[in-house]
N, C-alpha and C positions, 0 to 999 in steps of 0.2 A: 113353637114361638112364631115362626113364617105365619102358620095359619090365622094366629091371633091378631099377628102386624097387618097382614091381608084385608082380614073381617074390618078392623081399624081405621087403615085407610080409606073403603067404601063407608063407611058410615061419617067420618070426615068429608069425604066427597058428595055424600049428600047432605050433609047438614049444610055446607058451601054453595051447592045449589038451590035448597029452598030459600037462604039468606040473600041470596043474589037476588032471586026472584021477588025481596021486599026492598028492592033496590038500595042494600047497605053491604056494609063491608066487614070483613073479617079478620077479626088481629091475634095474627099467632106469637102467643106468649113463652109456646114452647112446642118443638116439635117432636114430637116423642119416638116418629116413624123414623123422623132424617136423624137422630140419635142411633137408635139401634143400627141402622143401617150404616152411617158412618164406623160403626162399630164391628161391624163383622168385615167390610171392608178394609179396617185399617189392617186385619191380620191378613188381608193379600198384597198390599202395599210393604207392610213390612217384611214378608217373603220373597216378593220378588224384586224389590229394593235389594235386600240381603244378598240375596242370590247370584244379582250384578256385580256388589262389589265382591265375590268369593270369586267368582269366574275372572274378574280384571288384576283382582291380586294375586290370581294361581297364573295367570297370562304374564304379570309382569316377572312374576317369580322366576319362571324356567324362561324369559326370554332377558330377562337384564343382571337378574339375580337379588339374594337379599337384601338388596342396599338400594333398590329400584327405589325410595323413595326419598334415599337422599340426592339420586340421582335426576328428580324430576319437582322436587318441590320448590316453588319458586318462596323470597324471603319471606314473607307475610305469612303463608302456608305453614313455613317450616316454623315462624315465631311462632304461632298459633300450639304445634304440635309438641313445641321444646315447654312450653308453659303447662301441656298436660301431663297429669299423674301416669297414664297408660301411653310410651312411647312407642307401640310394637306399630310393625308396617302397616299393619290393616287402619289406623288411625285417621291417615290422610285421607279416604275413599269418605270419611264421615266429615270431611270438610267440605267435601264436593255435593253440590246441590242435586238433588235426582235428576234433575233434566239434562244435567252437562254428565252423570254418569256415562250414559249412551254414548257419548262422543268420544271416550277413551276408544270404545271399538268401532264404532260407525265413523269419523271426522274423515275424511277427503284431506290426505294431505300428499305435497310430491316435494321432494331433496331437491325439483328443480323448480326456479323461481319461473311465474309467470312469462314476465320479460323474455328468460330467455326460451323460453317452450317454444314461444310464437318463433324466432328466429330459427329456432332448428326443425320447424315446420315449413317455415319459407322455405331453410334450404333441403328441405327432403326432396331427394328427386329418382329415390332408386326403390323397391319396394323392401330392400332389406335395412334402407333408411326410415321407411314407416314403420317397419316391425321394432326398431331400436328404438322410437320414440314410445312403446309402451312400457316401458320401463319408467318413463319418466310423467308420467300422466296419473295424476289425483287420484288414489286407492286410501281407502280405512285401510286399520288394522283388519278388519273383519273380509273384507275383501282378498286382501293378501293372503290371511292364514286361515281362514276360517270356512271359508265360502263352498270350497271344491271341499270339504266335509260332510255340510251339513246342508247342502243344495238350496241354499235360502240366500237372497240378499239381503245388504245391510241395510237396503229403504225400508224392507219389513220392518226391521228393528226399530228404526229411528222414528219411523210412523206413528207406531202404537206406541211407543214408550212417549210420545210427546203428548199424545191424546188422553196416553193412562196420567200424563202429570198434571192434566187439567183436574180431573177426578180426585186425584190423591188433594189438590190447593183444595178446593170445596170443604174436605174435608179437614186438613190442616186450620184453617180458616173459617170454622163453623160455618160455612155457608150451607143452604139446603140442599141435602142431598139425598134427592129422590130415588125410589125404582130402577127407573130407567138408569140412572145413573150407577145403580148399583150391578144392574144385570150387565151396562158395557164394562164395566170396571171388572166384570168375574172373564167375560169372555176374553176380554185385551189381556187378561193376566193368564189365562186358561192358552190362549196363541205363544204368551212368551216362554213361560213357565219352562215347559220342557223343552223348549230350544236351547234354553241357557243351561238347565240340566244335562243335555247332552251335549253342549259345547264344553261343560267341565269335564264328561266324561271324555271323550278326543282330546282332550290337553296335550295328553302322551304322544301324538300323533303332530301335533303342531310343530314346525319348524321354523325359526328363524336364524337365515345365514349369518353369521358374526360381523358382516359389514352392515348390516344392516340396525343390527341392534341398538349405534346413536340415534338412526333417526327415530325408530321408536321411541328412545327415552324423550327426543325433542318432542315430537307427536304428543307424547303425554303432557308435557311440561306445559306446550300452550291451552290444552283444555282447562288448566286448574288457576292463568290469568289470563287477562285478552292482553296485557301489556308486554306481558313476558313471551306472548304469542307474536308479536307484534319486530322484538327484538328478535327471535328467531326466523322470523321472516326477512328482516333484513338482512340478521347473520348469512341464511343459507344464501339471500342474492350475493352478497360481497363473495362469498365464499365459490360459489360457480362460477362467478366471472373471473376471478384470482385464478381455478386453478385451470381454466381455459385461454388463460392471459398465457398462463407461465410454458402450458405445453406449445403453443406458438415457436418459444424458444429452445425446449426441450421437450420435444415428444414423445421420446422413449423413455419418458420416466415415468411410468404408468405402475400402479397407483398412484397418482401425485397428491399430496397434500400438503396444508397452507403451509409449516416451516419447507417444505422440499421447492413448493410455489414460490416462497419468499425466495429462497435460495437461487432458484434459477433468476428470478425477476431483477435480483442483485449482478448477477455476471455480467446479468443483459442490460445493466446500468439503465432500469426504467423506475428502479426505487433509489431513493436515498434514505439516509440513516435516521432521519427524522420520519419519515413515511413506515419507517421497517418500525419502529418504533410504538408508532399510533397503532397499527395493527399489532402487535406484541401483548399491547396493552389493551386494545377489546379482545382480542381471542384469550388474552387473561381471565378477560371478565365473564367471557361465554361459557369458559369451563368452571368455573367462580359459580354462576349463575345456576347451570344445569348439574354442575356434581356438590358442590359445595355445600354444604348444611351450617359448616359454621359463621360463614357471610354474612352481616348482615346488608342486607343489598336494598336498597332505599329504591321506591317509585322514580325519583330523580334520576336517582344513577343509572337506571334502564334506559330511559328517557335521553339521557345526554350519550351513554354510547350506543343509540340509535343514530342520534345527530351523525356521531362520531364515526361513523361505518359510513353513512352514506358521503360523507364529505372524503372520506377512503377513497369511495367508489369514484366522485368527481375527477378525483386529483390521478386518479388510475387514468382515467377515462375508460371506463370500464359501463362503460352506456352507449353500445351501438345503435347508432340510427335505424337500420333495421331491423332492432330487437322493438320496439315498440308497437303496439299492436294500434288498430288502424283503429 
């Protein structure tokens, strides 16, 4: 069949050329090349589409466990999922557009808010203070667990999988799609193919420490809205400054977190009851948000306890002058 589509398209190519040559033009009613070829294509699109989401739900599985998806689906998501006949976890991954696939493993995220990055970069001044700042500096998932495996970065990744979703619209979208389109579409899928296959095969190998596994489930949460991404963003700022407020007062209470934060910030009579309160009630809504399935959690309501965190943050004063980057 190749050699028929071949012989096809030169004899199309010159029928287009001696037509040109009586200076008119040519109207294609139907393409019969960019058909077939869309067609054999889509069975690598649907492979290695597939393939991603099998690899992201075996990652969330052994890193969050089987409920990774009521633990990361923001309202909409989960309304979408509660209305389908097929409830099982793999569901979600088929809400998620192919292009934002890649970002559950590739996305650059860090537990520490911009803001304060720059500030504990100002104050580094020892080199065992520059080695503590990589911990807190913009890693994917793929970075993290994946990288020292399979000797690859995640720019490979995120590269060709953005360039393969141009090729895959083309054809989504009956737009022409030629040869050339078809030969990058085997090669970009021929480069991931068995990366991803051997990243499912390493699974068993992959570790993630148990403190770490919220912010994974955050990580995921904001790939699947930018809104929810957005709330989480500002959670984590409030959240860093809170618990570097609170050790000021009590520093040997390490691991500190926000009730043990609230707690000291109370002795230290720098909260009041109405303040303990507002935070009470967004870190309600942040675990509401990220674990909760039965919520239903309106665009608004992210929205206002957005507001509602940063105006936290004011009334802390919890915005150093020298945490601002220049």
């Amino acid at each position: 069949m190749d050699k028929a589509a071949n012989n096809l398209s030169r004899l199309l190519k010159a029928v287009r050329t001696v037509v040109s040559k009586t200076n008119a033009q040519t109207e294609t009613l139907w393409d019969g090349i960019s058909y077939y070829l869309s067609q054999k294509a889509y069975t690598l699109f649907y492979t290695i589409e597939n393939t991603m989401r099998k690899l992201i739900a075996n990652f969330m599985l052994i890193t969050v466990g089987k409920q990774w998806v009521d633990e990361t689906a923001p309202a909409e998501v989960q309304d979408a999922i509660n209305k389908s006949k097929r409830k099982d976890y793999v569901n979600i991954l088929h809400t998620v557009d192919f292009i934002h696939l890649a970002d559950f493993l590739t996305k650059p995220y860090s537990k520490t808010p911009t803001r304060d990055l720059y500030a504990r970069i100002r104050a580094a001044k020892t080199p065992e203070d520059i080695r503590a700042l990589s911990s807190d500096l913009p890693m994917s998932n793929w970075q993290r667990y994946f990288a020292a495996l399979l000797k690859c970065e995640d720019g490979f990744i995120q590269k060709r999988w953005a360039e393969l979703y141009e090729y895959r619209c083309k054809v989504a979208h009956n737009a022409i799609f030629t040869r050339s389109d078809y030969d990058r579409t085997c090669t970009l899928t021929a480069e991931l193919q068995p990366l991803l296959e051997e990243a499912l095969r390493k699974l068993p190998q992959v570790t993630v420490p148990p403190g770490e596994r919220e912010t994974v489930v955050e990580s995921a949460a904001t790939t699947l809205s930018a809104l929810v991404g957005d709330f989480i963003s500002a959670w984590r700022l409030f959240e860093g400054r809170l618990l570097r407020k609170a050790e000021e007062f009590e520093p040997r209470v390490k691991p500190m977190s926000v009730p043990l934060a609230l707690a000291a910030l109370r002795r230290a009579k720098i909260v009041d009851e109405t303040l303990i309160n507002h935070i009470g009630a967004v870190s309600h809504f942040r675990n509401n948000l990220v674990h909760n399935t039965d919520m239903n959690i309106s665009e608004d309501d992210i929205r206002s306890n957005i507001t509602l965190i940063l105006r936290i943050i004011e009334a802390l004063q919890l915005f150093p002058k020298d945490s601002e980057p220049s």
